[in-house]
C-alpha positions as CSV (number, residue, x, y, z in Angstrom):
1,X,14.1,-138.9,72.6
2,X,15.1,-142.3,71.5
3,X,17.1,-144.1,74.0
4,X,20.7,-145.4,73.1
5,X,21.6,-149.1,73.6
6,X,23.3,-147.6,76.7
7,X,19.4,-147.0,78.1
8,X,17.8,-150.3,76.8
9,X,17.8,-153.9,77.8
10,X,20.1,-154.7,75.0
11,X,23.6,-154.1,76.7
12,X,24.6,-157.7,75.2
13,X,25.3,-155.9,72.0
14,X,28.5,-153.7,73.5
15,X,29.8,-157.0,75.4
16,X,29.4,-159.6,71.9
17,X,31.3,-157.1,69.9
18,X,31.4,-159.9,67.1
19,X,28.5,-160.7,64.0
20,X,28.1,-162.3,60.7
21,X,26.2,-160.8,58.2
22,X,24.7,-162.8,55.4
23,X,23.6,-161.1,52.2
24,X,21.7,-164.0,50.5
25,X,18.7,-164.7,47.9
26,X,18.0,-165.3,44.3
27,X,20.7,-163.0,43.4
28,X,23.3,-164.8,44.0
29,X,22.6,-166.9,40.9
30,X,23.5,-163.6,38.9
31,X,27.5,-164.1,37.8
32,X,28.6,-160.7,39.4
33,X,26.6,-159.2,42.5
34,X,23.5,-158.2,40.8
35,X,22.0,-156.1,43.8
36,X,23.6,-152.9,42.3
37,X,24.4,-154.4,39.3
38,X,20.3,-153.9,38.8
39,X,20.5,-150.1,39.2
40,X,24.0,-149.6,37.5
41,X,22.8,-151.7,34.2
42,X,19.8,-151.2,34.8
43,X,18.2,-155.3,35.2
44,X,14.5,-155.1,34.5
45,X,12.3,-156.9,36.8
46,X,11.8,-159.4,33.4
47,X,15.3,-160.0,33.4
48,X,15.9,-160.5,37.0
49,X,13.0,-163.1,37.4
50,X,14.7,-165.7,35.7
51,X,17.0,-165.9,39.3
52,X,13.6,-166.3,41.2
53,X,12.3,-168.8,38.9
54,X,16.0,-170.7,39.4
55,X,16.5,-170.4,42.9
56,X,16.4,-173.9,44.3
57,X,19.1,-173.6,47.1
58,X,19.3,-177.4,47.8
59,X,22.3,-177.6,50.1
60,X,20.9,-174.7,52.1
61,X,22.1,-175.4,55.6
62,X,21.7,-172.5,57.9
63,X,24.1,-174.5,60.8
64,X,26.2,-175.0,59.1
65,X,26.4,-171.0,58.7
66,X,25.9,-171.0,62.0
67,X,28.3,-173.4,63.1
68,X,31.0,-171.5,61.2
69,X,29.7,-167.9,62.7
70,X,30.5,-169.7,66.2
71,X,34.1,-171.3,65.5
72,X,35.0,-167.8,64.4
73,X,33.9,-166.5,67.3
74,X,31.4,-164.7,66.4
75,X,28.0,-164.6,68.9
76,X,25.4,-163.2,66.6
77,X,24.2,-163.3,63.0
78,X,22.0,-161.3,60.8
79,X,20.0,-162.1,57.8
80,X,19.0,-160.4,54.9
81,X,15.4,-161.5,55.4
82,X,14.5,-158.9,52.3
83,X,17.1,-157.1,50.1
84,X,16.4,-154.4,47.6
85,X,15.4,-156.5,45.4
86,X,12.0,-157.1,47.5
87,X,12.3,-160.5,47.5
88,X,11.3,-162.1,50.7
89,X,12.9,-165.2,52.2
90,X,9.8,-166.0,54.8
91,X,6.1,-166.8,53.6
92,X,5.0,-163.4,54.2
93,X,1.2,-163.4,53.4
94,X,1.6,-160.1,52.0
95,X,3.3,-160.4,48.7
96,X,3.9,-163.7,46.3
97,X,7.2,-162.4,45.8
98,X,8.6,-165.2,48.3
99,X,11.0,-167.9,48.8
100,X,8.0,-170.3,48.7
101,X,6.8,-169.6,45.3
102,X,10.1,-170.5,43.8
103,X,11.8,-173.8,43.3
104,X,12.7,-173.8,47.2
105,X,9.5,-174.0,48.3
106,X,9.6,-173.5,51.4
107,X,10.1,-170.7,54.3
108,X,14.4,-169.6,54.8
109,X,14.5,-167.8,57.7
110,X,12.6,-170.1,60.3
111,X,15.9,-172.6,59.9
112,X,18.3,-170.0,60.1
113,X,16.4,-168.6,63.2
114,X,16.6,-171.9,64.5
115,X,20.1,-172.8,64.4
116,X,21.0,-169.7,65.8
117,X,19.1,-170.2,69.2
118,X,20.3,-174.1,68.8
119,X,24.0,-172.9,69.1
120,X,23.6,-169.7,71.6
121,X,24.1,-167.2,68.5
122,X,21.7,-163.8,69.1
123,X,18.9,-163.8,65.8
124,X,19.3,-160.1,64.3
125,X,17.2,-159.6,61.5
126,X,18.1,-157.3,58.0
127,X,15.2,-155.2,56.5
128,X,15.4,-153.2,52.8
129,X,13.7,-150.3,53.1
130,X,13.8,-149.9,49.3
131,X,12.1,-152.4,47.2
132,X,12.6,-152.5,43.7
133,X,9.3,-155.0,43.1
134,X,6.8,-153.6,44.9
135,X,4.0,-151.9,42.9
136,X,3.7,-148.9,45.4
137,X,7.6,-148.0,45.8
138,X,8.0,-144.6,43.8
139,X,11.0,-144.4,41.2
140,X,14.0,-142.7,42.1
141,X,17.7,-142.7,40.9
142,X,18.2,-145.9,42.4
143,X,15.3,-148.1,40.9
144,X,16.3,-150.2,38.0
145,X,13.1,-149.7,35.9
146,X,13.7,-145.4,36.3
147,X,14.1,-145.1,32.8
148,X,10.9,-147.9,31.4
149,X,8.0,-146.0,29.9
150,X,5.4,-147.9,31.1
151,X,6.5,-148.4,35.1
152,X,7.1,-144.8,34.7
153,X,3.0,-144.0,33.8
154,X,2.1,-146.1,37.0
155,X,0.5,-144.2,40.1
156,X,2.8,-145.2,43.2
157,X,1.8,-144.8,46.9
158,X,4.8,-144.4,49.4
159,X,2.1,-144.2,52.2
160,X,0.6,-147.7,50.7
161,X,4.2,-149.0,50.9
162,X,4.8,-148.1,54.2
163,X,2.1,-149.4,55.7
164,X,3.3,-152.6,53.7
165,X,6.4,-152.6,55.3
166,X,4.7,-152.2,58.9
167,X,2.8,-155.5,58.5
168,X,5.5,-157.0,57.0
169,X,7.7,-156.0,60.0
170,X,4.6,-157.1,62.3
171,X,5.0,-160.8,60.5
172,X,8.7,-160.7,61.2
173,X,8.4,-159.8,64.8
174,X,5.9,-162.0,65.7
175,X,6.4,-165.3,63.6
176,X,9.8,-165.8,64.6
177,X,10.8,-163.7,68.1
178,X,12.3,-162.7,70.3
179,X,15.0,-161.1,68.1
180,X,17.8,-159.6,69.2
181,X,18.8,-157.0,66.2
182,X,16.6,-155.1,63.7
183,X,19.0,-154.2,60.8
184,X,17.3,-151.4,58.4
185,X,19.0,-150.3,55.1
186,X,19.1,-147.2,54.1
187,X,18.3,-143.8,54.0
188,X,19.1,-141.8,51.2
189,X,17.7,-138.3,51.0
190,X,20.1,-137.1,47.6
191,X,19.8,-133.8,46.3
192,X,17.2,-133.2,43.4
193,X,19.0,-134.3,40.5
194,X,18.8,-132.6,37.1
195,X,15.4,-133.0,35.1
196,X,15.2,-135.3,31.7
197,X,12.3,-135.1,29.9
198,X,9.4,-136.7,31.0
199,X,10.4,-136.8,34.8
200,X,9.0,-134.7,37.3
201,X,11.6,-133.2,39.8
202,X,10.6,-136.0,42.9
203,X,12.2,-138.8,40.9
204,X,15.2,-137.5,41.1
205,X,15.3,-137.2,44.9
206,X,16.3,-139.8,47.7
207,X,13.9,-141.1,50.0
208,X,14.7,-140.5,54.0
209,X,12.7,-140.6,57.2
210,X,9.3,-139.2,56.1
211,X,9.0,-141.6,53.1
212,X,9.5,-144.8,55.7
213,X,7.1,-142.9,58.3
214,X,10.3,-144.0,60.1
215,X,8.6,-143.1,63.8
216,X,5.8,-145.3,62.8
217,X,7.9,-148.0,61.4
218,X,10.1,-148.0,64.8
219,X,7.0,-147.9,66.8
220,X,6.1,-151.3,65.5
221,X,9.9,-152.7,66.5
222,X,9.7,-151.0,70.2
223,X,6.1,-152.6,70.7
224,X,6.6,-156.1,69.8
225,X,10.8,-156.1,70.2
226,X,11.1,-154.2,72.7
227,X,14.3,-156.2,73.5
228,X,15.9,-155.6,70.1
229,X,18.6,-153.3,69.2
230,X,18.1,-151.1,66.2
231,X,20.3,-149.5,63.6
232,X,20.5,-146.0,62.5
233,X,19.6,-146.1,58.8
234,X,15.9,-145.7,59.3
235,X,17.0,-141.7,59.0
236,X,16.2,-141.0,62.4
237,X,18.5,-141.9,65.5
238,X,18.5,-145.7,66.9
239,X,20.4,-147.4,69.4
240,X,23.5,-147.8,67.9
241,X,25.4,-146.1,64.5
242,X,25.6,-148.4,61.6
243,X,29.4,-148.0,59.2
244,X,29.7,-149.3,56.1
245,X,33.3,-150.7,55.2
246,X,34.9,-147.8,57.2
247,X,35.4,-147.5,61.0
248,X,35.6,-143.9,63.3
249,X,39.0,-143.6,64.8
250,X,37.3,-142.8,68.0
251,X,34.3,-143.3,69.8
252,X,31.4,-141.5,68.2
253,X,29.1,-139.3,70.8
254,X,25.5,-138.1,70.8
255,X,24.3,-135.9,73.0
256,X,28.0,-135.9,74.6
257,X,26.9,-139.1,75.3
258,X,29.3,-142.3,73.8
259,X,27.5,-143.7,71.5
260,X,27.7,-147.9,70.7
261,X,28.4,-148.6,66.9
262,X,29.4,-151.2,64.2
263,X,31.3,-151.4,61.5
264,X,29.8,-153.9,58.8
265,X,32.4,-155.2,56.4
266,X,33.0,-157.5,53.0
267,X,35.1,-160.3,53.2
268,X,36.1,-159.2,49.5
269,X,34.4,-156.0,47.4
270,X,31.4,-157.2,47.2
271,X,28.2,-158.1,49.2
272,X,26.3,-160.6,47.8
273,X,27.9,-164.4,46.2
274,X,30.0,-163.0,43.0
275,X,31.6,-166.0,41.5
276,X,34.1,-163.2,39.6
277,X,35.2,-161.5,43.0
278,X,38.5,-162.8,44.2
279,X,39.7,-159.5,46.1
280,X,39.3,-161.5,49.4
281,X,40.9,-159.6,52.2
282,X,43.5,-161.4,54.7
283,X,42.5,-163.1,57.4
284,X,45.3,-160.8,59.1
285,X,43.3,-158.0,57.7
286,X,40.0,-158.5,59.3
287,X,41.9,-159.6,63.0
288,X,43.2,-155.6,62.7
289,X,39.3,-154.4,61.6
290,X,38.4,-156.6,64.8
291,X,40.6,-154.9,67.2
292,X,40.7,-151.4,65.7
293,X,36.8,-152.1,66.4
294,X,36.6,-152.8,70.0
295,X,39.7,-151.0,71.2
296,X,37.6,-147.9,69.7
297,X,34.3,-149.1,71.5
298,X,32.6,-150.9,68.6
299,X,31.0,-154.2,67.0
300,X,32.5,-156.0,63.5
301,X,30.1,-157.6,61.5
302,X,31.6,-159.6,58.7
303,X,30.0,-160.4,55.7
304,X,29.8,-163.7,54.2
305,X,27.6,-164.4,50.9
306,X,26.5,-167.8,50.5
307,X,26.3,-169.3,46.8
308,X,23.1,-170.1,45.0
309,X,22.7,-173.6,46.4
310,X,23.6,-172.1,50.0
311,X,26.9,-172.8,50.6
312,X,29.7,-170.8,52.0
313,X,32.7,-170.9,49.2
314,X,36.2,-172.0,50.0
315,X,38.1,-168.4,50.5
316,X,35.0,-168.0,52.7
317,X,35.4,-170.9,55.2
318,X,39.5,-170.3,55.4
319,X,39.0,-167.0,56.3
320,X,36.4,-168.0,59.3
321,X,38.7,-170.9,60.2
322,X,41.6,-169.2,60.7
323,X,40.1,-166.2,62.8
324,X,38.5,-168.8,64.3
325,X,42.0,-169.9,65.1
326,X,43.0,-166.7,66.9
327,X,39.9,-166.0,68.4
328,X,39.9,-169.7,70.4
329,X,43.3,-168.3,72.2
330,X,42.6,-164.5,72.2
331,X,38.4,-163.7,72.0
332,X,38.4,-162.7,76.3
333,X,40.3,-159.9,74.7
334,X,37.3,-159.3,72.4
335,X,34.4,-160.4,73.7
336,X,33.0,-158.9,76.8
337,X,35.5,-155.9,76.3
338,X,35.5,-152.1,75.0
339,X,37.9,-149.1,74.7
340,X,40.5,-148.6,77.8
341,X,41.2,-144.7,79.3
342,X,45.2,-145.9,79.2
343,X,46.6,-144.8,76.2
344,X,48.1,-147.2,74.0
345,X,51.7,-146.8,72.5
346,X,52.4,-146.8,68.6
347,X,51.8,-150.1,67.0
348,X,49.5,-151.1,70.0
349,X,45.7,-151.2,70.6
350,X,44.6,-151.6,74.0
351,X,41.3,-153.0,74.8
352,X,40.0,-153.5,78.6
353,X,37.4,-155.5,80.6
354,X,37.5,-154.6,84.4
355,X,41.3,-155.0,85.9
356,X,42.3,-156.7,82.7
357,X,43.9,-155.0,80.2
358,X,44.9,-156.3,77.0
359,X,47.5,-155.3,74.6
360,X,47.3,-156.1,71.1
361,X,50.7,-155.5,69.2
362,X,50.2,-154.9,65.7
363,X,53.9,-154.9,65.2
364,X,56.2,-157.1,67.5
365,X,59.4,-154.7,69.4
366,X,62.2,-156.1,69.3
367,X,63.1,-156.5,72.8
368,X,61.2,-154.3,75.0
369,X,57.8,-152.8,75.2
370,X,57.8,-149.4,76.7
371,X,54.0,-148.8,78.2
372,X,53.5,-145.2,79.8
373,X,51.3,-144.8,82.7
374,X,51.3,-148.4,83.7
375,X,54.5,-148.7,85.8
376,X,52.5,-148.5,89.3
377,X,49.5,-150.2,88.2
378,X,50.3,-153.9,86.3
379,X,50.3,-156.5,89.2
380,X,51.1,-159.4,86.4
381,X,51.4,-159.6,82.7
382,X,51.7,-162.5,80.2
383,X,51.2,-163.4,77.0
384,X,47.2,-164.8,76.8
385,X,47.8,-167.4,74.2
386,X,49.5,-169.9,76.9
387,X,49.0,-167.9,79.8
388,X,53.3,-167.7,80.2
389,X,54.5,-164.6,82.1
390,X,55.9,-161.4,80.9
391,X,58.5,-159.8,83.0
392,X,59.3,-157.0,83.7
393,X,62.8,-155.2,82.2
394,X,65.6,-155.1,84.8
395,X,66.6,-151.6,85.4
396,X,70.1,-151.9,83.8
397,X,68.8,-153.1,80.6
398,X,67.6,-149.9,80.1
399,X,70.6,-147.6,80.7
400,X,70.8,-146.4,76.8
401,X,71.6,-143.2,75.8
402,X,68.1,-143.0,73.9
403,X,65.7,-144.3,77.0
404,X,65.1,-142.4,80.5
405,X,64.1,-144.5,83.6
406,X,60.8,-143.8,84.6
407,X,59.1,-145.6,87.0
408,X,55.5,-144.7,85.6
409,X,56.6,-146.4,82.8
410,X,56.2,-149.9,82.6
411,X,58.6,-152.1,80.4
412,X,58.1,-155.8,79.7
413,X,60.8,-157.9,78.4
414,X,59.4,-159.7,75.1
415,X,60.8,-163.1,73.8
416,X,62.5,-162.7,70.8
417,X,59.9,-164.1,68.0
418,X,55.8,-163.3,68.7
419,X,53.7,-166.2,69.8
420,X,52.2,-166.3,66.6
421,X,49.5,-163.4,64.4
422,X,48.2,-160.7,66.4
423,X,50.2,-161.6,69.7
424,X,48.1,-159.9,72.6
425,X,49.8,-159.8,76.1
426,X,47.1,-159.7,79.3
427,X,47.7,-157.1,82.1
428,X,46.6,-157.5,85.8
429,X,45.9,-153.7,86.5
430,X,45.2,-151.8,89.3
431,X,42.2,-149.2,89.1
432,X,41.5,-147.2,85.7
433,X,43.4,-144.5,83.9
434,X,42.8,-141.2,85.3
């Protein structure tokens, strides 16, 4: 059986709780996000070299990525060192479909792997599994040139193109380790889909496990990263489930066993740079997808898509500056910590690291904070953005006809206006919950 993250040397990964995730390439020339854009349109590959024969990302500065990952608080990063598209952003000596024979010139990932050891940030690594260039990739639903005549007479090896990917995960692993984080993407075994003419039923099916020779594939990662944590989408179970722009509501198990996870999500709708996307969520937003995260035993991993020249945008950077913000007075409630066996009241998420306890309010009472279980078992409380105490109510303050004394309650007396977004108040605690 595969061992969880829980089993392996890779325990950092349920104490950083924090990641950015850069979707980056030639694509990001294209107007919109042309990663799906290529299967919804479909982009043939004739059209989409025009982006690789562009891509000449001169103010490509991987610190300063980095840099920004880190004032956000953030403690790794993960690159999309191949996307669907099957561009590669290293000199692989296995295809010429590279970063170095394009107006770059020159290998992507070594400075990005750089910076992040420069600055203390764990190096995680994305890998496609699909590749919409290579000549051995069989046509499915998904591929963008499904529906051209003549890539549809080729003979296509999945067994070729796995192998492929094994060497190219060999190059990966041992050009550039130790790495921390092996990101695969995705699995996607579909029902057969109904037959046109001229298609033989297999195009119209997925690809999962058995197309990737996923135990073969993972072999490779366990031999030569045998620190690395590995996601789930390889089909077949790794260290840690991998959500897409959703998070569980509580602690997923396998085996009855809990089981570590992240949540991956956009910073607007879309993945890659897209000039036209200006959905860009709050920065009030992705604090809550943070919390809800760890106070429910996961890992966020926010997106950022740098532009064609290799720049983060504007929205981009204010969004990282001001969680930054929060996270320089608040991230020893994030970092280092995981779910808590006290159960947190309405508008509350608790998350815990040893004695301390932490209490995110998502909405501010207006006077008093009512915390069950706790009244034998705080020693101190205060607000952890200037370390000022919280006391405790007196006992005639609550003589209302709505509230009961109980002394297994505990009940804090709040100032009248929060401390500022996402106020989070730090109990001293005695033991765990029972």
């Amino acid at each position: 059986m595969t061992p969880t993250n829980s089993d392996r040397t890779g325990a950092w990964f349920e104490d950083d709780r924090f990641g950015m995730f850069i979707h980056w390439g030639p694509g990001a020339l294209h107007p919109g996000e042309v990663s799906w854009a290529r299967f919804r349109d479909p982009i043939l590959d004739a059209d989409y070299q025009k982006y690789i024969d562009h891509f000449e990302p001169d103010l490509y500065d991987p610190e300063a990525w980095i840099l920004a990952a880190k004032r956000a608080g953030m403690t790794y990063a993960v690159l999309t060192t191949k996307h669907h598209d099957g561009f590669c952003l290293w000199d692989s000596k296995l295809t010429e479909f590279k970063a170095t024979n394009t107006p770059a010139g020159r290998d992507l990932v070594r400075p990005f792997v750089d910076a992040c050891r420069k600055h203390g940030l764990k190096v995680g690594f994305y890998y496609s599994l699909i590749d919409w260039h290579h000549a051995d990739f069989t046509l499915d639903f998904l591929h963008p040139m499904r529906n051209d005549p003549a890539t549809r007479a080729q003979q296509r090896s999945m067994p070729k193109y796995a192998d492929y990917m094994r060497a190219q995960m060999r190059e990966l692993l041992t050009w550039f380790g130790p790495i921390d984080l092996v990101w695969f993407d995705f699995s996607y075994p579909e029902p057969e889909r109904p037959k046109i003419a001229g298609w033989q039923a297999d195009h119209w099916v997925g690809k999962g496990p058995l197309d990737w020779e996923a135990d073969a594939l993972l072999a490779v990662v366990r031999e030569l990263a045998p620190q690395a944590v590995v996601n789930d989408r390889l089909g077949i179970a790794g260290d840690y489930a991998s959500c897409e722009q959703y998070q569980p509501t509580q602690l997923p198990l396998r085996g009855g066993r809990p089981l570590p996870w992240e949540a991956c999500m956009t910073l607007n709708d879309t993945w890659a740079y897209n000039r036209e996307d200006r959905n860009w969520k709050s920065d009030a937003l992705v604090l809550r997808a943070l919390v809800d995260s760890v106070a429910t035993g996961g890992n966020l991993l926010l997106n950022v898509g740098p532009n064609g020249r290799g720049e983060l945008n504007g929205p981009t950077r204010a969004i990282l500056e001001s969680v930054g913000e929060w996270m320089h007075l608040h991230g020893r409630a994030i970092t280092g910590c995981g779910p808590s066996a006290f159960k947190a009241p309405d508008g509350c998420r608790y998350t815990q690291r040893g004695d301390r306890l932490y209490v995110h309010l998502l909405v501010w009472p207006r006077k008093y904070l009512r915390l069950e279980g706790l009244g034998q078992r705080v020693l101190y409380a205060q607000l952890l953005n200037d370390a000022s105490e919280i006391r405790r109510a007196k006992r005639f303050h609550m003589i209302l006809e709505h509230e009961v004394w109980d002394a297994d309650a505990l009940v804090l007396d709040l100032p009248a206006q929060p401390p500022g977004p996402l106020p989070v108040i730090e109990l001293f605690v005695i033991g765990d919950a029972a």
